[in-house]
N, C-alpha and C positions, 0 to 999 in steps of 0.2 A: 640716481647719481650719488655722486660719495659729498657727506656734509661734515663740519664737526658742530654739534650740537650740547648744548648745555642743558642737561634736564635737572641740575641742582645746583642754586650758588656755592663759593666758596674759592678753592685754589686752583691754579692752573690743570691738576688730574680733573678737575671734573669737564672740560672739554674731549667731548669721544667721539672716534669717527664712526658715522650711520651711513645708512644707508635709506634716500629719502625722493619720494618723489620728484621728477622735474618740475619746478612751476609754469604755471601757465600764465603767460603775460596777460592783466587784463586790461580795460580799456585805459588806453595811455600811456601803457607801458611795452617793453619791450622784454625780450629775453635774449640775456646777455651769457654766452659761452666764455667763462673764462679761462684768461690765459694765468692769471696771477692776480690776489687778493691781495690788500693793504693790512699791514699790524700795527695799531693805534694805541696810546696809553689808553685811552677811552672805551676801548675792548673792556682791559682790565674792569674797571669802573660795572660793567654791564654786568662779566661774571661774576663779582666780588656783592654786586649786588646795590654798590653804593649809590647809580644809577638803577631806577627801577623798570622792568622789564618784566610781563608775563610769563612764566615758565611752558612748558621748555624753549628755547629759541635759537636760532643759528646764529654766532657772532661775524662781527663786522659786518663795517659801514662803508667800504670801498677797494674798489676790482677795478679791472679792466680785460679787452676781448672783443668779442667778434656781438654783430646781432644775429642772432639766430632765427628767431620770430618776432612777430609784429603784434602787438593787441589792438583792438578794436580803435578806431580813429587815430594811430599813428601814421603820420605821414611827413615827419620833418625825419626822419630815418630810414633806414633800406636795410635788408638783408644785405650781411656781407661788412658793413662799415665796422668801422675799430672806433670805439669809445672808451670812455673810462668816466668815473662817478667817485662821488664821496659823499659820505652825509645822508644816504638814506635811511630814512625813520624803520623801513622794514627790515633793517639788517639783513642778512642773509649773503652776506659777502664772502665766508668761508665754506668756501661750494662749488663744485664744477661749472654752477650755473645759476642764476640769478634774476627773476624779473625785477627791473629796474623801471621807475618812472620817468618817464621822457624827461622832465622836469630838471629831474638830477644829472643829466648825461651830457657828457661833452664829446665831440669830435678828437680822436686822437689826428694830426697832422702829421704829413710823409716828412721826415726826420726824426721823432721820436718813437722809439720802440714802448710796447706793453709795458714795460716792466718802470722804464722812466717814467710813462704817464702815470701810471697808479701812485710811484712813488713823490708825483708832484702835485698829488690831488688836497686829499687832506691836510698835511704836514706844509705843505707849498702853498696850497691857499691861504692858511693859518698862517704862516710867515707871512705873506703879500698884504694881509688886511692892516698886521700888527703896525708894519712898518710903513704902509700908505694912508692909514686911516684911523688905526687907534687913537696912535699917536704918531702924526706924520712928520717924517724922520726928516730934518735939513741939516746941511752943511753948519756945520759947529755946535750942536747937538751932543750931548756924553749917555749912549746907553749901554746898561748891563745888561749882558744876556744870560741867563741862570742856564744850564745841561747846554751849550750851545754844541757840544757834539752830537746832538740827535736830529731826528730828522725835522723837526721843526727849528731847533738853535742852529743851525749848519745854515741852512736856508737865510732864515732870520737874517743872520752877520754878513751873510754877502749881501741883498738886497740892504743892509742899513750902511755896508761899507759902500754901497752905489747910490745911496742917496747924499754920500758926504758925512755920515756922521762919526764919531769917534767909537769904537766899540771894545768894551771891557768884558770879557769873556769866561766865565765858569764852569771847570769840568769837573773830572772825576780824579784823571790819572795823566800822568807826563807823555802818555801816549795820544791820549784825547787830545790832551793841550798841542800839539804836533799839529795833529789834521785842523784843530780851528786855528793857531797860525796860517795855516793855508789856504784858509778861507776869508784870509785878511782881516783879520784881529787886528786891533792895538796893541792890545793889555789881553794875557791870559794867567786865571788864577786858578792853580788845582786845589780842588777844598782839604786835601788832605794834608796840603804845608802849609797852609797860612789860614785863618779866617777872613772871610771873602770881601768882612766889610771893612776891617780893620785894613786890609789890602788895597779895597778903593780907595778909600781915604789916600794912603799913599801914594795913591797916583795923583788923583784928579782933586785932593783936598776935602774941606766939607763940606758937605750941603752943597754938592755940584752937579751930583747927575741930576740928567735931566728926565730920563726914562728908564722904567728897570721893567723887562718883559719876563718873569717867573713864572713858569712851568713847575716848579716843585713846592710851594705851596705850605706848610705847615709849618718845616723845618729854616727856612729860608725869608718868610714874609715880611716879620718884624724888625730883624735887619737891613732888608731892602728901604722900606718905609725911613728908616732914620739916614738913608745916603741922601736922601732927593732933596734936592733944591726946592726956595719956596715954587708952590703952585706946580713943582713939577709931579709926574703921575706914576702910579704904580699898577702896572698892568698882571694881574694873576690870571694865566690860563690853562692853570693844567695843577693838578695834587700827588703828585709822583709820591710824596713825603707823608700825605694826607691833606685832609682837606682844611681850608682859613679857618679858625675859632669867629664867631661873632664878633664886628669890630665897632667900638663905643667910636660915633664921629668925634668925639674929642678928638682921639688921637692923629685922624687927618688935620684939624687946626693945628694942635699942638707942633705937628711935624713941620708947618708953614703954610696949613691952605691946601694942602698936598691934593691931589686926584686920586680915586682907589676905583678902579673895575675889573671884572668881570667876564668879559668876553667870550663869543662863543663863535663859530664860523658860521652857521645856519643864520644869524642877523648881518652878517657880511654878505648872503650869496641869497638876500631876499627876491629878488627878481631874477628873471633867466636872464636880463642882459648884464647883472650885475655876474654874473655866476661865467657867463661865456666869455667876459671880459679880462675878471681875475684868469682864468682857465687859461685864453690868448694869450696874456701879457707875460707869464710863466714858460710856456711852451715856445714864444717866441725868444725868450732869453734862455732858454735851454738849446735851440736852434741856432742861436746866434753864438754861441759859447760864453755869455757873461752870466750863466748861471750852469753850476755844477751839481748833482742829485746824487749824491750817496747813497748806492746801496748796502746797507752794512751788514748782512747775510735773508740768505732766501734758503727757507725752509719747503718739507714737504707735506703738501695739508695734513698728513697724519701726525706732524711733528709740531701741531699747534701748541700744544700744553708746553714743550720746552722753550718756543719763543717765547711763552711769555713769562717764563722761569727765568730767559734771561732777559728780556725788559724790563722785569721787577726788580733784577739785580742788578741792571746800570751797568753791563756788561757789554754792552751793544753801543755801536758808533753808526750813524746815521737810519737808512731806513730799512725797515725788515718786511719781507715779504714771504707770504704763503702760495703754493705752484699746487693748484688744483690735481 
C-alpha cells in the first residue's frame, strides 16, 4: 500500500510517499481501509521532532473508512462498518490502510459522510472537551478564541456560542475574520490591524475575560494571561508559534489567582464511554444542523509535505484532509 513515511525529522520535504506493507490487525484491533486521513497541528510536532517518536514512522493520528479485517478477539465490529478514530498512539494514519485499536474507534452514523467524521474527530473532540469541561462554558461567560478559523477555533465558537457565552475571536486576515462571523462571533480581531489584547480591552474592559483557549502558544500567552479576570483560566493547547517558556507560579498570583493548563484530548477520552459519548454528541449536532465542519482543502496523500507548508503558514481555514 502507498504510505507517506518520515525516515528523518525536520521540514515538511522529509514526508515521502512509500510503498509499505498492509498491516495486519492484531488482537483487538482492526483494519481500517481508508477513505481520508486527518491533518493535525500535532503531525507537525511529530515530524519536527518536538514530540518524540522512533524513527522512521508514518504520520498521523486519525482516518476514517471502511473495516476490512478483524483481529483476534474483536467482536464489537464487523467487516463492512464505517468508522473513524483519532488519537492513536501507533500513528499510521497517512495510509491507504491502518490497523486501529478497537479502543479508538467510533461508529460513523447514516448522515455523516467519511470525510465530516474524520474532520470531527480530533479537532471536534478537542473543541467538545475545551468548552464542556476545561472550562465549562455558560451563559455570560467572555472567551477568547486564539486562530478561531481553524479547525479546532471554528468548532470551539460555535459550541461556546451554544453554550451562551460571549465569544471574542482571533484570526489572521479580513477573510478568516468573514467565516468566523459566520460562526457566530461577537467580537473579531485580525492580528494584523490591531493588537489582540489592546483590542480586548476595548471591548470587554480589563480584567474581564473569563477564559482564553490558545492554540498558538509562545507568541500569544503572556498577553492572553493579563486579560483574565481574577481566578479566571488560561487554557494552552496547541504551539503553532512554539512552545510556553517555563512559568514562575508567581506570575498566575500576580495575574489574580489566575488558572494555567495544559490539555490534551487522550485525558478527555479516557474511557470508551467517555470517548463514544464526546464522538455522539458531535455527530448528532452535525446531523441535526447546529453544528458546521469546515473543510478547508483536501489534499492527495502524495501532497502531504504541501499541507503542511500550508498549515505552517496559516494559510488554511478550517480542516484539511488527506485522500489515500
Amino acid at each position: 500500500m502507498k504510505a507517506i513515511r518520515v525516515d528523518r525529522l525536520g521540514g515538511p520535504e522529509v514526508q515521502q510517499l512509500v510503498d509499505v506493507p498492509v498491516p495486519a490487525p492484531g488482537p483487538g484491533e482492526v483494519l481500517v481501509r481508508q477513505s481520508v486521513a486527518g491533518i493535525n497541528y500535532i503531525d507537525v510536532y511529530m515530524r519536527t521532532g518536538l514530540y518524540k517518536r522512533p524513527l522512521p514512522f508514518i504520520n498521523g493520528r486519525e482516518g476514517a473508512g471502511v473495516v476490512e479485517a478483524l483481529g483476534e478477539g474483536v467482536t464489537e465490529f464487523a467487516v463492512g462498518d464505517r468508522v473513524a478514530y483519532a488519537q492513536t498512539p501507533n500513528l499510521g494514519g497517512y495510509a491507504e490502510a491502518n490497523a486501529v485499536w478497537i479502543r479508538e474507534l467510533v461508529p460513523i452514523p447514516d448522515g455523516v459522510d467519511d470525510d465530516v467524521a474524520c474532520a470531527s474527530m480530533l479537532q471536534g473532540m478537542t473543541a467538545h472537551y475545551l468548552a464542556c469541561d476545561t472550562f465549562p462554558l455558560k451563559p455570560g461567560n467572555v472567551a477568547l478564541v486564539h486562530a478561531a478559523a481553524g479547525g479546532v477555533g471554528s468548532t470551539l465558537v460555535q459550541l461556546a456560542k451554544a453554550r451562551g457565552a460571549t465569544v471574542i475571536a482571533t484570526v489572521g486576515t479580513e477573510e478568516k475574520a468573514a467565516l468566523v462571523r459566520g460562526y457566530g462571533a461577537d467580537h473579531v480581531i485580525v492580528y494584523a490591524e490591531a493588537d489582540f489584547a489592546d483590542a480586548t480591552r476595548a471591548i470587554v474592559g480589563e480584567h474581564a475575560v473569563d477564559v482564553v483557549y490558545d492554540s498558538v502558544g509562545k507568541d500569544t500567552w503572556e498577553r492572553s494571561l493579563g486579560l483574565l479576570r481574577p481566578r479566571g483560566m488560561l487554557v494552552v493547547f496547541g504551539n503553532s508559534s512554539g512552545p510556553v517558556p517555563p512559568i514562575e507560579p508567581q506570575k498566575l498570583a500576580a495575574a489574580g489567582s489566575v488558572f494555567f493548563t495544559r490539555p490534551t484530548l487522550v485525558d478527555y477520552i479516557r474511557t470508551r464511554d467517555e470517548l463514544l459519548t464526546r464522538a455522539r454528541e458531535l455527530f448528532d449536532a452535525i446531523r441535526s444542523g447546529k453544528l458546521h465542519v469546515r473543510i478547508g482543502a483536501t489534499y492527495p496523500l502524495a501532497d502531504a509535505a504541501q499541507a503542511h507548508r500550508d498549515l505552517e503558514a496559516r494559510k488554511t481555514t478550517g480542516k484539511l484532509l488527506l485522500k489515500p
